[in-house]
N, C-alpha and C positions, 0 to 999 in steps of 0.2 A: 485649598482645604480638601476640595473633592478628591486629589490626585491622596494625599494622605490619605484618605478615610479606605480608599482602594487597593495603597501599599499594606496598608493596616490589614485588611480582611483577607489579601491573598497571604500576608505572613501567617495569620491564623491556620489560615488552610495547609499549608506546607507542614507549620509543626503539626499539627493535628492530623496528617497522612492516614492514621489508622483508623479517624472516627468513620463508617459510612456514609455519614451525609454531612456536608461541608456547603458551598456556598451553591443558591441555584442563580440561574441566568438573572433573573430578577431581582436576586440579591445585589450585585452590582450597579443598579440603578437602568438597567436596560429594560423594555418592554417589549413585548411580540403583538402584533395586533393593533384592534380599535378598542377592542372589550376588554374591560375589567376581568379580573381574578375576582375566586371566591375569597372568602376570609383567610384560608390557607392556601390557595394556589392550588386544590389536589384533587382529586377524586372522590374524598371525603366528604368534602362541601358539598355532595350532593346527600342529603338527609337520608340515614339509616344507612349509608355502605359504608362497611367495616374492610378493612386490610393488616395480612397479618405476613412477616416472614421468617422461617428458618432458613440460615445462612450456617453449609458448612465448609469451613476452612478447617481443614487438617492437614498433618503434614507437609509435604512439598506438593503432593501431584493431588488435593483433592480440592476444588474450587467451586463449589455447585450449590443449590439452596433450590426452596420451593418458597413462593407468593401467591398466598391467597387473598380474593376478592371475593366480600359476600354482599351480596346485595338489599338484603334487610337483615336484621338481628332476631326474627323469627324465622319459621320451621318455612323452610324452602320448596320442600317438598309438597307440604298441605298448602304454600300460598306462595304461586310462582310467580313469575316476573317476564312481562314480554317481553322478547329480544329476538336478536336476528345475527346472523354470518355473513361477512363477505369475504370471501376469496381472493385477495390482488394474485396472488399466485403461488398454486396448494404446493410446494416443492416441502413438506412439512407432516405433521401429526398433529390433529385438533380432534379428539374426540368426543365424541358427541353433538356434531356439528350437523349431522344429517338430522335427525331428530329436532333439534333447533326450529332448520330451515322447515322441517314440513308442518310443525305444531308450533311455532313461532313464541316460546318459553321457557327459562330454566327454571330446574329444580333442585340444584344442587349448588353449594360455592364455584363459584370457579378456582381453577389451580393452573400456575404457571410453573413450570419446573423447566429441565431440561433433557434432550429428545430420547433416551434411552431410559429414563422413569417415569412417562408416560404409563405404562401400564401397573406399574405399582403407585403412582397416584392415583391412576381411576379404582385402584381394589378399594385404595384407604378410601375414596368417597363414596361408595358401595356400602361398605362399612360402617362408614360413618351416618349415611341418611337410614340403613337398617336399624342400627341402633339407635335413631331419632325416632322411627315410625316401626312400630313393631308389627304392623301387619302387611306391609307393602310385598310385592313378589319381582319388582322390576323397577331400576332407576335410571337417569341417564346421566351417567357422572362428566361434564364437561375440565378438559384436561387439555393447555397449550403447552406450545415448547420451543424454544431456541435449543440450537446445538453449540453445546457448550466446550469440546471437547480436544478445543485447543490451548485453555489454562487448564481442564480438568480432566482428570483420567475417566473420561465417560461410561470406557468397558468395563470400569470395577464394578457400576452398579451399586451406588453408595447412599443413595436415596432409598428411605424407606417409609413403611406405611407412617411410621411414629412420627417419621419427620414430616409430613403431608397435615397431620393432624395438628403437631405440633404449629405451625404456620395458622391452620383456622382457627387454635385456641388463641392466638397473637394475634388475634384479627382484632382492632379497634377503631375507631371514627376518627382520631387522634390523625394530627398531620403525619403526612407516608415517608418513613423513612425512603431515602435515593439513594443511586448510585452502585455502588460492589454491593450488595444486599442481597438476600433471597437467592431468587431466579434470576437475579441479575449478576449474582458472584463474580462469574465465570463467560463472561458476554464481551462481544469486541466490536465496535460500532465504530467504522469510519477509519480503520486503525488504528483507533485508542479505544481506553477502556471503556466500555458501556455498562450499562447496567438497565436498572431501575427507574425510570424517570415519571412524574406526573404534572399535572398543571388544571386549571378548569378554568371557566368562561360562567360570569352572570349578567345575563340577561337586562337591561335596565326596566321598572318597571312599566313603563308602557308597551312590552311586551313581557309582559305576566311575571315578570324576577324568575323563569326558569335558570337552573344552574346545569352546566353540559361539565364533567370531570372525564380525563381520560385518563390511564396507565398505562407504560407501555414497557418493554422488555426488548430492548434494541442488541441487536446480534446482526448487524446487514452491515454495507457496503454500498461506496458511489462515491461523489465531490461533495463534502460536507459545504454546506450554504451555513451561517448564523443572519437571521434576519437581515436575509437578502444579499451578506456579504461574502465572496468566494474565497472563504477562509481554507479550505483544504487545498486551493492552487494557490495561495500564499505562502502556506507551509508545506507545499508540494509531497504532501499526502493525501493522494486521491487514485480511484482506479483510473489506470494506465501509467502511473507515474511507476519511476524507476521502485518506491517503495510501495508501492499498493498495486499490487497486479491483477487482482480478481477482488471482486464487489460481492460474493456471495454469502450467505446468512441469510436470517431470519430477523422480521419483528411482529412480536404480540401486542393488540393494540387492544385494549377494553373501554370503552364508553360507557358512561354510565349519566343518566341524564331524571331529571326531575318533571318534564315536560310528559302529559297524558298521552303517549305516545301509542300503536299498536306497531308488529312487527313490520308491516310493511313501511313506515316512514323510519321504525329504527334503523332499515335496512338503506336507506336511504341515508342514513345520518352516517352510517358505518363507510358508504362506500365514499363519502367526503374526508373522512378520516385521512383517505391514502392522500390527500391534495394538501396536507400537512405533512405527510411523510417526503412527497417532492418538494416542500417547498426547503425541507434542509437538506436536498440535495441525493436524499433514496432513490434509485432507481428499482426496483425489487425485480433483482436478476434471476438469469435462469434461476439459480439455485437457491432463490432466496423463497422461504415461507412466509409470508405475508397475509396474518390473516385477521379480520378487528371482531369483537363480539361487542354487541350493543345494548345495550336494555335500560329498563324504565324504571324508575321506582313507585310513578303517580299511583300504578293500577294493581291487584295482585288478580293472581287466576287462582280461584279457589279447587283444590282437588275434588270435593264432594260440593252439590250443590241442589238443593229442593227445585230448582226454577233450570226448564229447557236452554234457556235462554240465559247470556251473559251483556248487563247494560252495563256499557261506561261510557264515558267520557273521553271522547278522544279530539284532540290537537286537526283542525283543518288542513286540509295542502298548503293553501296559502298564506298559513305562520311559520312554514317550515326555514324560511332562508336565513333567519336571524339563528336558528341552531344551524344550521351549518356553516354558519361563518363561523357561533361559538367551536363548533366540533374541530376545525380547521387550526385555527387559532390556538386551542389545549391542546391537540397533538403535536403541531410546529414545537410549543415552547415545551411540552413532556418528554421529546425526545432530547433536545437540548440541554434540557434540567437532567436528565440521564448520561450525559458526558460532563457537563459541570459538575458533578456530583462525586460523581468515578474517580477512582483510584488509583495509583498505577499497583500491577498486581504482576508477580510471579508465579508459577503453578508447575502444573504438568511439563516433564520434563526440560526445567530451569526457562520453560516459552516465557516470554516475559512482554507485557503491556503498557505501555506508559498513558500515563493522564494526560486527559486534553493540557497543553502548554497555554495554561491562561494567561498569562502576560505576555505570551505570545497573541494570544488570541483578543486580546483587550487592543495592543499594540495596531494588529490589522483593523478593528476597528473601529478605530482611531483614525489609521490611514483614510477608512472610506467616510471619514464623518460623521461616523455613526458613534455618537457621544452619550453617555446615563442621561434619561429624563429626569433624574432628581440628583 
């Protein structure tokens, strides 16, 4: 019955090529981890973050899209949000990353796009928080990127402010679309298509029901692993193999967590992130940008404030290991859920990408014993 319910779900997906989001790793009956998922597996499950994306696909050579992440559904700018940067390796553009690190908060959506509309996505967020706050004189508009620019003709410069906007009015709590989406259109991860991908970790509650969601935007290179199994030297597609010769790319990682956190253990929680990115097999090469943004939602920082002083509540050192095992864990299977998800996609001149071979990929692990827990 199980082997039908399987045949059944992968024929869905094949006819259905064009939907963006099709089956996640989880779907299959497989698990990553010790910890539970939130209600939807995503980043959303973490109370009040919204995500929104514009996805354009036109003609032959244009593959590219922007995702946004907002961290509450109020005014970001008047009521920011701790968070932190870590750098696995800057080969990349993150703006506003400096500002981050030294005042440990955003104040803007985050935007994912890809690396040559970076700077017309930081205008539209400029933009965008001026016309939210009519008296402000200075913002710091946070802006990542993959380079997308081998399904997509990067140098047309096809991204624009409307499309940036358009992405944060698409922002919802609603489970996150995956896969060819957004900022993930145009993304090639492992040698197949990448995209899109998310997952979250809760907490049991003898450690307080915190929820850890990540998103990520996979564009890198290395020996793809699936929980634990060396599916990329199965289907001998990995760097150094005869068809994978170089491992370089990008991936954007965001955490987002419900846990009373300040930026110094975000930064902590970020730099666990990449131990999910080795564990499917990332090496973040020379040329890969590798960079995770972290934040909380327990706390806000208020722009104006009567009192010198700011009290909160903040998370001890010594409850931090259960989030990083959650953060570990939603990364692993976000980036996974990001090739499950994917599509195979043609683009810029007739380059063409094929989708993870899932029945190939069921097949190997199968080989290694690694069978659905339900």
């Amino acid at each position: 019955m199980k082997k039908i319910i399987l045949f059944l779900l992968l024929h869905t997906c094949f006819v259905n090529n064009a939907l963006p989001q099709c089956m996640t790793f989880r779907n299959f009956g497989f698990s990553i981890g010790v910890l539970p998922p939130g209600q939807d597996n995503s980043i959303t499950d973490v109370t009040g973050v919204l995500v929104g994306h514009f996805t354009l696909n036109k003609d032959k050579n244009i593959r590219t899209g922007v995702t946004a992440i907002i961290p509450h559904p109020g005014n970001i700018y008047m009521e920011k949000v701790p968070a932190a940067v870590y750098v696995a390796n800057g080969f990349g553009k993150l703006t506003g990353s400096t500002q981050i690190q030294e005042l440990g908060n955003i104040e803007t959506p985050i935007i994912l796009t890809n690396t040559l509309s970076v700077p017309v996505a930081a205008e539209a967020l400029i933009e965008y928080s001026l016309k939210k706050n009519k008296n402000i004189k200075s913002v710091n508009p946070v802006v990542g990127e993959t380079n997308d620019g081998y399904l997509n003709d990067i140098r047309g410069l096809h991204i624009k402010k409307r499309h940036v906007i358009a992405a944060i009015e698409d922002a919802s709590s609603n489970k996150v679309l995956q896969g060819s989406i957004g900022a993930g259109t145009g993304t090639v991860c492992f040698g197949y298509k990448g995209g899109i991908g998310t997952s979250s970790r809760k907490l049991p509650a003898n450690m307080n029901s915190y929820t850890v969601g990540v998103l990520v935007q996979t564009n890198f290179g290395g020996i793809l692993q699936i929980n634990g199994v060396p599916v990329g030297e199965e289907l001998k597609q990995y760097y150094f193999a005869d068809k994978l010769k170089q491992a370089d790319g990008s991936c954007m990682i965001i955490v987002a967590t419900d846990a009373p956190l300040d930026a110094r253990n975000l930064l902590r929680m970020a730099k666990r992130s990449m131990l999910g990115l080795a564990h499917t097999g990332g090496i973040s090469s020379n040329g890969s940008g590798d960079y995770v943004i972290a934040f909380s939602t327990a706390n806000r920082i208020s722009y104006r404030s009567d009192s010198p002083v700011d009290t909160t509540v903040i998370l001890r050192n010594d409850q931090m290991s259960s989030l990083f095992l959650a953060v570990i864990e939603a990364t692993e299977e976000a980036i996974i859920n990001s090739l499950f998800t994917a599509k195979t996609t043609t683009g810029y001149k007739d380059h063409k990408i094929e989708k993870l071979p899932l029945e190939k990929v069921l097949h190997v692990m199968k080989k290694y014993n690694r069978i659905p827990s339900k």
